[in-house]
C-alpha positions as CSV (number, residue, x, y, z in Angstrom):
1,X,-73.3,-40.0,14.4
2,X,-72.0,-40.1,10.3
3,X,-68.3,-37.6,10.6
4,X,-68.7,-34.6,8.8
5,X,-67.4,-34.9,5.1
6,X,-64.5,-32.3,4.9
7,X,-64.5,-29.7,1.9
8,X,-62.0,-30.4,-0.7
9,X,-59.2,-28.6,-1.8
10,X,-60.3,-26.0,-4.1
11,X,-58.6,-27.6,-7.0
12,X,-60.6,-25.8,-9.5
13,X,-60.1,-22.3,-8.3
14,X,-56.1,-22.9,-8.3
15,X,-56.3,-24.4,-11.5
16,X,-58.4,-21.0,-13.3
17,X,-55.6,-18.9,-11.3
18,X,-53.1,-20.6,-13.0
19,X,-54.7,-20.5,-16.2
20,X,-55.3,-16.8,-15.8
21,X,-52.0,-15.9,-14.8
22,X,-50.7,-18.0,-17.4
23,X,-53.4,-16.3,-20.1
24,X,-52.2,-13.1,-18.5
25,X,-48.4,-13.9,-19.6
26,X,-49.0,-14.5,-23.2
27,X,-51.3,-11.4,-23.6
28,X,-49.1,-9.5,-22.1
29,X,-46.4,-11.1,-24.6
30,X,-48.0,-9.8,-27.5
31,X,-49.4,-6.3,-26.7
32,X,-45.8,-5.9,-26.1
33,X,-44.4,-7.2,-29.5
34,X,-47.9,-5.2,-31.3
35,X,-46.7,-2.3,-29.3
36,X,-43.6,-2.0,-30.4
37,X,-44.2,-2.3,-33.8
38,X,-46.9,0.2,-33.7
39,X,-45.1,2.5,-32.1
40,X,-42.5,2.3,-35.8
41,X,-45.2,2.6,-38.0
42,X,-46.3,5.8,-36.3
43,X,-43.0,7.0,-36.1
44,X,-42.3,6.6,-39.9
45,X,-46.0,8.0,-39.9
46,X,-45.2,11.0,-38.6
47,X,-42.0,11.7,-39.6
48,X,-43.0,11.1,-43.1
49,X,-40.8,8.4,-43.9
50,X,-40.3,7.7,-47.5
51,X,-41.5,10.8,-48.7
52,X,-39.4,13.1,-50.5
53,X,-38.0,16.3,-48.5
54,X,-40.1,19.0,-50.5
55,X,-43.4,17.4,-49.2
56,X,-42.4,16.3,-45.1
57,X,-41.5,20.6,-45.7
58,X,-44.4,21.1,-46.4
59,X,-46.1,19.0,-43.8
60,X,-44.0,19.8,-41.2
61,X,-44.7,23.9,-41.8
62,X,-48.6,22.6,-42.2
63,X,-48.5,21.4,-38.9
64,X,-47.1,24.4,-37.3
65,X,-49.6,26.3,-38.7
66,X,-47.6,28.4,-41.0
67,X,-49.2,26.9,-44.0
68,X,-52.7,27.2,-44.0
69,X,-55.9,24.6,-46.0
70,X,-52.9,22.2,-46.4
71,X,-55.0,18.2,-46.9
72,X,-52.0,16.0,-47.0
73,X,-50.3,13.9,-49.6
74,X,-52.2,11.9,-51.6
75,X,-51.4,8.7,-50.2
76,X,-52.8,9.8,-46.8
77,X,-56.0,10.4,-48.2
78,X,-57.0,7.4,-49.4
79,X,-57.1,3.8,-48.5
80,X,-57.4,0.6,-50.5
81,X,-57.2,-3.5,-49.5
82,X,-54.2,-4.9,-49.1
83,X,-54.6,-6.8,-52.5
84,X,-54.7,-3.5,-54.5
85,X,-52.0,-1.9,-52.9
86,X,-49.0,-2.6,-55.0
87,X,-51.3,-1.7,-58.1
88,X,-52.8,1.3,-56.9
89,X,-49.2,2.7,-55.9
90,X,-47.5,1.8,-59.2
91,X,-50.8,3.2,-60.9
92,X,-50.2,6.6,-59.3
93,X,-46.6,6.3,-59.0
94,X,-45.3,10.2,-57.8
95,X,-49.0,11.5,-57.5
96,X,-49.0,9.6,-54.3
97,X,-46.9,12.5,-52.8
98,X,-48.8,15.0,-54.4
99,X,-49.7,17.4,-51.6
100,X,-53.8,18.0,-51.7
101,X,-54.6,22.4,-50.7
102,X,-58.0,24.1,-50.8
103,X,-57.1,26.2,-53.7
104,X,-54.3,27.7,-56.1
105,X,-53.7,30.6,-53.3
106,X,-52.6,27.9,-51.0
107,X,-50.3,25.9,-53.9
108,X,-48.8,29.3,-54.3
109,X,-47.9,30.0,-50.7
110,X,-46.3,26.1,-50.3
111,X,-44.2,26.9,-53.9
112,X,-43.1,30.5,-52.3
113,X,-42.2,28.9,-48.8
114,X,-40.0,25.7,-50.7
115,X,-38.4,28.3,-53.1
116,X,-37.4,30.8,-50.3
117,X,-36.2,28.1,-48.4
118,X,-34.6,26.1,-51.0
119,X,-36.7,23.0,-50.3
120,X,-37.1,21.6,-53.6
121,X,-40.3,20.9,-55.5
122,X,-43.9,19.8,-54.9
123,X,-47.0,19.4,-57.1
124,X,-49.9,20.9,-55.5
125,X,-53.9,20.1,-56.3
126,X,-55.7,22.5,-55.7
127,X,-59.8,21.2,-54.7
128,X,-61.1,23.6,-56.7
129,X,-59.8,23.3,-59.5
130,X,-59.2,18.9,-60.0
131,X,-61.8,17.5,-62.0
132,X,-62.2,13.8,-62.5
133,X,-61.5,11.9,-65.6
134,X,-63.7,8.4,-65.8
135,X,-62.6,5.9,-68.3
136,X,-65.2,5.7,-71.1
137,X,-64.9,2.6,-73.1
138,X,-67.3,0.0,-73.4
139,X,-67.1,-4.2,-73.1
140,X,-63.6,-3.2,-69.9
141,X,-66.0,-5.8,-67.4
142,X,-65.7,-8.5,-70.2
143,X,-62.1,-8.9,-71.1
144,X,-60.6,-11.8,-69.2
145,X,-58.6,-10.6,-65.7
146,X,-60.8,-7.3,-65.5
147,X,-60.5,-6.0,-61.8
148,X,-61.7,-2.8,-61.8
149,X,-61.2,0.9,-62.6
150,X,-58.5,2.1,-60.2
151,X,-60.5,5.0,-59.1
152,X,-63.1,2.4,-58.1
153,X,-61.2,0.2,-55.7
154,X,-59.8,3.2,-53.8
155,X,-62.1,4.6,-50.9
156,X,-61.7,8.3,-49.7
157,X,-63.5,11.3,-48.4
158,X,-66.3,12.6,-50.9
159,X,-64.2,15.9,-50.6
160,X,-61.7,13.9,-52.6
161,X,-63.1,11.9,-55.2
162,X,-62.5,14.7,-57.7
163,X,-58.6,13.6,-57.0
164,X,-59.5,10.3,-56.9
165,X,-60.9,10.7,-60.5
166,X,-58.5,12.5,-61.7
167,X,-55.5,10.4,-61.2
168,X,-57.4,7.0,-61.1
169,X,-60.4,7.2,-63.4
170,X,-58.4,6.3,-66.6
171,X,-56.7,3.4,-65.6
172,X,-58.2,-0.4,-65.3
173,X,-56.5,-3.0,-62.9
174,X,-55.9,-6.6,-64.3
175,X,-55.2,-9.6,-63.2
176,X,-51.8,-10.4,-64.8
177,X,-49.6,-8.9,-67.8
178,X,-51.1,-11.6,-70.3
179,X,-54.1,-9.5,-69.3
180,X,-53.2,-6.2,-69.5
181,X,-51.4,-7.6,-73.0
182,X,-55.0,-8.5,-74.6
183,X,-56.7,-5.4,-72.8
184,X,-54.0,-3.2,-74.5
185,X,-54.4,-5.0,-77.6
186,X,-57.9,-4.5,-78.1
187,X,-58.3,-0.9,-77.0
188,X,-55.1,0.3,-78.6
189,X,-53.1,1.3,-76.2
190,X,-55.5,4.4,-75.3
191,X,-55.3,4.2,-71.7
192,X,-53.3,2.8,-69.0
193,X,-53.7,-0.8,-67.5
194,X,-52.1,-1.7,-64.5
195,X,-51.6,-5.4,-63.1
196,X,-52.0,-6.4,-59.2
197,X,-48.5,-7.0,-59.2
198,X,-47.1,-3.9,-60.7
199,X,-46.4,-4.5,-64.2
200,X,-47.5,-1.8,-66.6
201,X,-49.4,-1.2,-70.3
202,X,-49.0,2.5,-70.3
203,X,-50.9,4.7,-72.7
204,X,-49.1,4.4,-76.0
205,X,-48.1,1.0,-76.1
206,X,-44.7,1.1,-73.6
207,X,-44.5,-1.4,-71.1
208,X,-43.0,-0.9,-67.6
209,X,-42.3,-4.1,-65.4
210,X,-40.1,-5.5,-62.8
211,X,-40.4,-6.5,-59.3
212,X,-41.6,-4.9,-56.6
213,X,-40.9,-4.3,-53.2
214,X,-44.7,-5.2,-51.4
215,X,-43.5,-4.4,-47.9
216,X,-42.4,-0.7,-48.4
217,X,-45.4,1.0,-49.9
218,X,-47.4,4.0,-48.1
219,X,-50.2,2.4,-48.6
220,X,-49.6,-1.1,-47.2
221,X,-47.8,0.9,-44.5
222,X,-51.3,2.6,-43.5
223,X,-52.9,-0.3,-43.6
224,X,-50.5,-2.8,-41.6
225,X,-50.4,0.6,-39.1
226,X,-54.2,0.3,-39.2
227,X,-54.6,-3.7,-38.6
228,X,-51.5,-3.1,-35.8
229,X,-53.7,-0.2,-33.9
230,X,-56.9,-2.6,-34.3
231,X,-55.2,-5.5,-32.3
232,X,-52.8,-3.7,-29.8
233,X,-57.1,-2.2,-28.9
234,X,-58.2,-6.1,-28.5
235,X,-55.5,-7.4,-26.6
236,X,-55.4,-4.4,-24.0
237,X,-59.1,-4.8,-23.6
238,X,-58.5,-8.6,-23.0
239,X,-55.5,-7.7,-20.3
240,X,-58.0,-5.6,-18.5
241,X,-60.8,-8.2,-18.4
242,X,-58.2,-10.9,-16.8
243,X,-57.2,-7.5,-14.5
244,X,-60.5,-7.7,-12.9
């Protein structure tokens, strides 16, 4: 009579264990460190950080419902990649605190409220009264470095595109300042031309320039906030599939 062949150790089984638990480890590893710097962003988020004290006023009455049909600043409402940020904020420059309200009643309560209060000033746009402006000039997709219209490469709610127009529509993105040099040289000097890294033709011939902070904008703020919420999702979801 042939022995009976014993069973193995279950090498394999300790071995996925141990690969799980160490999987585990490192997941748990980075939610942490995505957690926590989530959790700033939406603290600066909330607390409007960065924004001047007439607007987080504003908000912060807004939100306690003392100020009614108030949208938000301007930089809340509208998103853009991360390669267009630095242009599309210099392009706007203070509009992006501009504070969005349904209509000129609700501008005038916001004024009335910072005056009492002494809060300092705001500039309001009203909905119904922002029309958009759009860049009429022909041969703009030709010149060399042509990007786009800024109002193009900005992406909002419909609601908004009168805004978007309105502060956007008359001014082209470029490449790079030899760019915006030949543009401004060609169309003389009748509308603004922004490059992606923040140097400035403005209307009239001036030139603004320098360098730039890239790491401090609203808008790359939202959008690291954005990609920050998007894996902190993933990486619970894979910490409760190894859970199982």
């Amino acid at each position: 009579m042939e022995p009976t062949a014993r069973s193995p150790p279950n090498f394999c089984r300790l071995e996925l264990k141990e690969m799980d638990s160490r999987d585990s480890v490192e997941i748990i590893t980075k939610l942490d460190s995505v957690s926590a710097k989530a959790k700033v962003f939406r603290a600066m988020e909330r607390d409007f950080d960065s924004f001047n004290k007439a607007v987080k006023m504003v908000m912060q009455e807004a939100q306690r419902g003392a100020l009614r049909n108030i949208h938000g600043p301007v930089s809340r409402l509208i998103r853009t990649e991360d390669s267009y940020t630095v242009a599309i904020e210099i392009a706007l420059g203070a509009a992006m605190q501009q504070i969005v309200v349904d209509t000129e009643s609700d501008g005038k309560a916001a004024i009335s409220y910072l005056k009492r209060t002494g809060g300092g000033r705001a500039t309001f746009l009203p909905l119904n009264t922002i029309q958009g402006k759009t860049l009429q000039e022909n041969g703009l997709e030709n010149c060399r470095g042509f990007v786009g219209i800024a109002s193009q490469l900005v992406t909002s709610e419909d609601r908004y595109r009168g805004i978007v127009e309105n502060l956007l529509g008359r001014t082209v993105i470029v490449n790079d300042i030899d760019a915006a040099i030949q543009m401004a040289q060609k169309y003389k000097n009748r509308f603004k031309i922004v490059t992606l890294d923040g140097q400035v033709m403005n209307a009239g011939g001036s030139m603004t320039g320098g360098s730039v902070n890239k790491e401090t904008g609203m808008l790359s703020r939202a959008n690291e906030l954005e990609k920050l919420s998007k894996q902190e999702k993933e990486l619970e979801q894979q910490k409760n599939e190894l859970e199982l």
